[in-house]
C-alpha positions in Angstrom: 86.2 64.7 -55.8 83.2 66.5 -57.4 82.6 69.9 -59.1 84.9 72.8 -58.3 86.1 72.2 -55.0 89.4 70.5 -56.2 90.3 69.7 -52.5 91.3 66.2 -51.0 90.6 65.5 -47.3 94.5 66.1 -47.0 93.9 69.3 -48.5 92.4 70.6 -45.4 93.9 73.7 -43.7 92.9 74.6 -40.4 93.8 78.3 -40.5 92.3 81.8 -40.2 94.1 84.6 -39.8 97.1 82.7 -38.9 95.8 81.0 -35.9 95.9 77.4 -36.5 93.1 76.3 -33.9 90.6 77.9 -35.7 88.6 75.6 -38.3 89.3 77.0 -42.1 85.7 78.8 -43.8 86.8 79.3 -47.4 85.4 77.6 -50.2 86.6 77.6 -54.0 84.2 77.9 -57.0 85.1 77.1 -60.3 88.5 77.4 -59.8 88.5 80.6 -57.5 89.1 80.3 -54.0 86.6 82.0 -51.5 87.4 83.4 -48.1 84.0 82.0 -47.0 81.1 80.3 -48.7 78.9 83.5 -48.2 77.0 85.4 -51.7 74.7 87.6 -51.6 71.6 86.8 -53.3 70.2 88.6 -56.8 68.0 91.2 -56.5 68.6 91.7 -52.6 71.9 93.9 -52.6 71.7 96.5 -55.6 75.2 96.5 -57.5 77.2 96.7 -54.2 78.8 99.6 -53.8 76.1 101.3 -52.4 75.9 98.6 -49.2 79.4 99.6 -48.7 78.3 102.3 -45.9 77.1 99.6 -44.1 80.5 97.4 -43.3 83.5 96.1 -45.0 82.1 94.7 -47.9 85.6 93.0 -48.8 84.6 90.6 -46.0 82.0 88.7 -48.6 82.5 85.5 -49.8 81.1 87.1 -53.4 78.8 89.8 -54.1 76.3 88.6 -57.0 74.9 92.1 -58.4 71.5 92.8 -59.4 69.8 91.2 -62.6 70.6 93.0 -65.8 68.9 92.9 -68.9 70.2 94.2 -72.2 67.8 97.0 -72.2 66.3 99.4 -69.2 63.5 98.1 -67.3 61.1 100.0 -65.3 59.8 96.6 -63.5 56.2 96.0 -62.3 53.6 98.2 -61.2 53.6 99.3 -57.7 53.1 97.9 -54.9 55.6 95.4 -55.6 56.4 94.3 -52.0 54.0 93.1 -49.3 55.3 90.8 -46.1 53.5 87.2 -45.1 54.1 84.7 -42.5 57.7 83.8 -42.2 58.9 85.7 -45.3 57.8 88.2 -48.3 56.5 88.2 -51.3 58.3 90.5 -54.2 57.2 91.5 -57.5 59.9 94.2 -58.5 59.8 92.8 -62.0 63.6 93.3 -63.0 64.2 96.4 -62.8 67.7 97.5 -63.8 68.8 100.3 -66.3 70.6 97.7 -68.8 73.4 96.2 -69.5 75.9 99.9 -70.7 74.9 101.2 -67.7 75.5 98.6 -65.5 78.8 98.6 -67.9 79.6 101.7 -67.5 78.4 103.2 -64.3 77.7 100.1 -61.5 80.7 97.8 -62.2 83.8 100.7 -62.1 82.7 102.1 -58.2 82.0 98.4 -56.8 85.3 96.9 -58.6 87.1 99.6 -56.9 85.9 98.9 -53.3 85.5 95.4 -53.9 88.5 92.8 -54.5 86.9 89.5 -54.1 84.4 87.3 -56.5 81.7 89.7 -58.1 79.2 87.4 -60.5 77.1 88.9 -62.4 72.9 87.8 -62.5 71.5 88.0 -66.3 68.2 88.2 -67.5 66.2 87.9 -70.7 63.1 87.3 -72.9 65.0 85.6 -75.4 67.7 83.4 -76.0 69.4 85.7 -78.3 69.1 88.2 -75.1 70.8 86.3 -72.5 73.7 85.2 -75.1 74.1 88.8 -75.7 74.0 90.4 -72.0 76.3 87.1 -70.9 78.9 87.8 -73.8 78.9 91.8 -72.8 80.0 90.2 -69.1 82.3 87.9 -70.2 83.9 90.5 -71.7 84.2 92.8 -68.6 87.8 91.9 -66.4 85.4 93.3 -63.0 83.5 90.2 -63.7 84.5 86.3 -62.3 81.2 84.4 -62.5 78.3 84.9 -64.6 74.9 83.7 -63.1 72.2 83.2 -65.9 68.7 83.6 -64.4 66.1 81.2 -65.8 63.8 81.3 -62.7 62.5 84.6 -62.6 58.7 84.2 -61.3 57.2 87.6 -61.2 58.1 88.8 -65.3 54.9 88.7 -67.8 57.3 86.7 -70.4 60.5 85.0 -70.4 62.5 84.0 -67.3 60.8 81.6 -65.4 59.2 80.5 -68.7 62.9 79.1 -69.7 63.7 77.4 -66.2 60.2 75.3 -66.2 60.9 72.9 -69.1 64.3 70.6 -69.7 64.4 71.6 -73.0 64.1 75.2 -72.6 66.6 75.3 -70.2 69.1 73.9 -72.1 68.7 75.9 -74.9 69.6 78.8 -73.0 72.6 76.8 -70.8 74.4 75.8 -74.7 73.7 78.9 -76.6 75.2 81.2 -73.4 78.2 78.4 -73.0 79.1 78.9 -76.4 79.0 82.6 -76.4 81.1 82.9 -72.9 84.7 81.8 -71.6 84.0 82.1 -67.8 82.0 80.2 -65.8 78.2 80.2 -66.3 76.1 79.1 -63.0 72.3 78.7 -64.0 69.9 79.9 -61.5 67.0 77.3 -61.5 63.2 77.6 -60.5 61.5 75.8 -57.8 58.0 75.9 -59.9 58.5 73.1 -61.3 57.8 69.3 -60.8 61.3 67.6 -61.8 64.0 69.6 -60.5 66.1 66.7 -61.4 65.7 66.5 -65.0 66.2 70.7 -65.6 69.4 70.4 -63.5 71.0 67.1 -65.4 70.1 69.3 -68.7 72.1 72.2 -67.8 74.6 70.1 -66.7 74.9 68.4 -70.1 75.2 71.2 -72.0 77.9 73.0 -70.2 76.7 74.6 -67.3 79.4 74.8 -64.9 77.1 75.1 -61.3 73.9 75.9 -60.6 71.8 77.8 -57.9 69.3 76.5 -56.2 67.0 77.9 -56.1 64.7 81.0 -56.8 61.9 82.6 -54.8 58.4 80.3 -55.1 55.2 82.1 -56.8 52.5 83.3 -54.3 49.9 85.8 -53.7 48.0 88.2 -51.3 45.0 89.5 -51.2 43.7 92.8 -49.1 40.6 92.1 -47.1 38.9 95.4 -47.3 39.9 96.1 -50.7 39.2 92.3 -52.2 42.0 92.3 -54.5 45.0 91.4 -55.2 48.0 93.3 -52.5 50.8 93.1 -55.7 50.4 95.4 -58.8 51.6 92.2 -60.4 49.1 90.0 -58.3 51.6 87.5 -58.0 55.2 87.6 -56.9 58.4 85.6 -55.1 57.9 84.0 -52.0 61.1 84.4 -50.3 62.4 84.2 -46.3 62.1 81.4 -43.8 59.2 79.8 -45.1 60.6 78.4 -48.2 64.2 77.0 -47.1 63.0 73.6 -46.0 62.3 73.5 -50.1 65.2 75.0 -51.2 67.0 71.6 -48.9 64.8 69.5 -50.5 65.8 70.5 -53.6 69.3 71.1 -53.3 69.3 67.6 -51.6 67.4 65.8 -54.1 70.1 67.4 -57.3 73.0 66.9 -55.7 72.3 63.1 -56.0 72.5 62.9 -59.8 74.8 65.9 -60.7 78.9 66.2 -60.9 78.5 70.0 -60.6 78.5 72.2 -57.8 75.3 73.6 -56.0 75.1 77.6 -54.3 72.3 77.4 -51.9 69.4 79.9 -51.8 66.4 80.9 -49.7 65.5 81.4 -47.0 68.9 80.9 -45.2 69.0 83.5 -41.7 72.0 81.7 -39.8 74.8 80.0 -40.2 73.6 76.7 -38.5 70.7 77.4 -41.7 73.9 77.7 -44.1 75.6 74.3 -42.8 72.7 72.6 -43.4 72.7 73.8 -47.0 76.0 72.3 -47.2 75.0 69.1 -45.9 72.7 68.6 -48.3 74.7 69.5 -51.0 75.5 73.0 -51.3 79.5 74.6 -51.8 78.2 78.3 -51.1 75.0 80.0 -50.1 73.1 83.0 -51.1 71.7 85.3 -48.4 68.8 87.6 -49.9 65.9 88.1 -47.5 67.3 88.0 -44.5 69.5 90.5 -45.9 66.6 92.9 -46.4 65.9 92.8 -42.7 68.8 93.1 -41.3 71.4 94.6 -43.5 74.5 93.0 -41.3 73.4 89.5 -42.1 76.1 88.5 -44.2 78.5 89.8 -41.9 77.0 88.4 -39.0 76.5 85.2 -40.6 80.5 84.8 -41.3 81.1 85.4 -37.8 78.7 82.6 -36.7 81.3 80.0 -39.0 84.1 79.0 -36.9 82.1 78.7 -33.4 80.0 76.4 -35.6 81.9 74.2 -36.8 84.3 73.7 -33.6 81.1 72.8 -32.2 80.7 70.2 -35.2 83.8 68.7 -35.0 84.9 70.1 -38.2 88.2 71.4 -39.4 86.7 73.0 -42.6 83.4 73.5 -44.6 84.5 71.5 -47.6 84.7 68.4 -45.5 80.8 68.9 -44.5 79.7 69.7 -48.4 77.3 66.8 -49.1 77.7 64.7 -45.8 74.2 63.9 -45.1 74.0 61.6 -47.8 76.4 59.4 -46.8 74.8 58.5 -43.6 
């Protein structure tokens, strides 16, 4: 077997709840087992606690809190949202007030509502930065996974400049292995022409999964006005219109990596999330379509076991990757 999973075909439970006709939705991740393969994506649900007005939130697979940098960031000018066909664009620019607040005030209220996975997304300008901001998670018992954006495309410096070049981005995957004990997932750009190659290097120098993958850089422009719609001009395409990439991509990695692959963008269903899987994927992300609607993930959990009776399957691990066996 590959990656995290750790299960065998005999492994297979078919179980929820206690009723044994109903196919088994949980995943497992680097060692820790997942009620369901269902994340919520960077950026899209704040630092948790506050979505909790809106249902259970214990009902996630893993909540993956906003990016965090070591110091405060106001983000990009306004406007830094504008809609286009079959998604958004976003240019937020990272905003987040640092890594002792997020310390201090964000974890404490979601670790006290929340009992499953939380992973936390960082962010940086240097390498020196993300080793730092990783460590001062690794170091926090509220924290299971640590996702290590390198794809950010809507930042005047840094980010995405790390995730577009092999080498780059395996500086950043060794120096942040080194400085952490828990597992590090790196969070990889599609802006780039060999998706392959930045994945293998992560994977060589420790990286223990990746995500795949981040929004894709676009622009609008208002007719009346003749500029540019974004106070950054250009920002993350994200939604519908860029998951047939995210497939590609996730497809086209999982061929020449050992390492486990969470899914993201553009993913609105659960028939969208299975065929994440199939390419490749152990988990997914749900971000935009969360933004919409903010009972996505919920309702997106719910749409599992119908699913896969309908498939024929007794459990999503035994449909991770299928598609290339065919």
């Amino acid at each position: 077997m590959r990656g995290w999973s750790g299960f065998s075909k005999g492994d297979t439970q078919v179980v929820k709840n206690g009723a044994a006709d109903m196919p088994d939705c949980s995943t497992e991740l680097a060692g820790l087992k997942f009620a369901n393969p269902i994340l919520t994506a960077s950026g899209t649900f704040g630092f948790g606690a506050e979505a909790s007005g809106f249902y259970d939130l214990n009902r996630l697979g893993g909540v993956i809190l906003k990016g965090v940098t070591r110091e405060p960031r106001m983000g990009n000018p306004i406007p830094r949202v504008t809609d286009c066909p079959s998604g958004m664009l976003n240019a937020v620019g990272l905003e987040n007030p640092g890594i002792d607040a997020v310390i201090d005030c964000e974890l404490p209220p979601l670790a006290r509502i929340y009992k499953g996975a939380i992973v936390a997304n960082v962010c940086g300008f240097t390498i020196e930065e993300y080793t730092e901001v990783a460590a001062r998670f690794d170091a926090s018992p509220s924290v299971s996974l640590i996702e290590i954006n390198i794809s950010c495309p809507n930042v005047a410096h840094g980010g995405m400049s790390f995730g577009i070049d092999a080498k780059s981005a395996a500086a950043v995957t060794r120096a942040v292995r080194r400085a952490v004990r828990k597992p590090i997932i790196m969070k990889l750009s599609p802006n780039v022409s060999d998706i392959v190659e930045i994945a293998k290097a992560c994977e060589t120098e420790g990286a223990d999964g990746l995500t795949l993958i981040n929004t894709i850089l676009g622009m609008r422009i208002d007719l009346r006005a003749r500029r540019p719609i974004l106070g950054n001009v250009y920002g993350g395409l994200s939604g519908p219109a860029i998951f047939p990439i995210a497939l590609r991509m996730i497809h086209q990695v999982y061929k020449d990596v050992r390492i486990p692959i969470i899914g993201a963008g553009g993913v609105s269903s659960a028939r969208d999330a299975v065929e994440m899987m199939l390419a490749g994927a152990s988990a997914v992300q749900i971000g935009s379509a969360a933004l919409v609607d903010p009972s996505a993930c919920v309702r997106i959990i719910d749409e599992f076991p119908a699913l896969l009776t309908e498939l024929g399957a007794t459990s999503i691990r035994e449909l991770i990757g299928t598609a290339h066996k065919i």
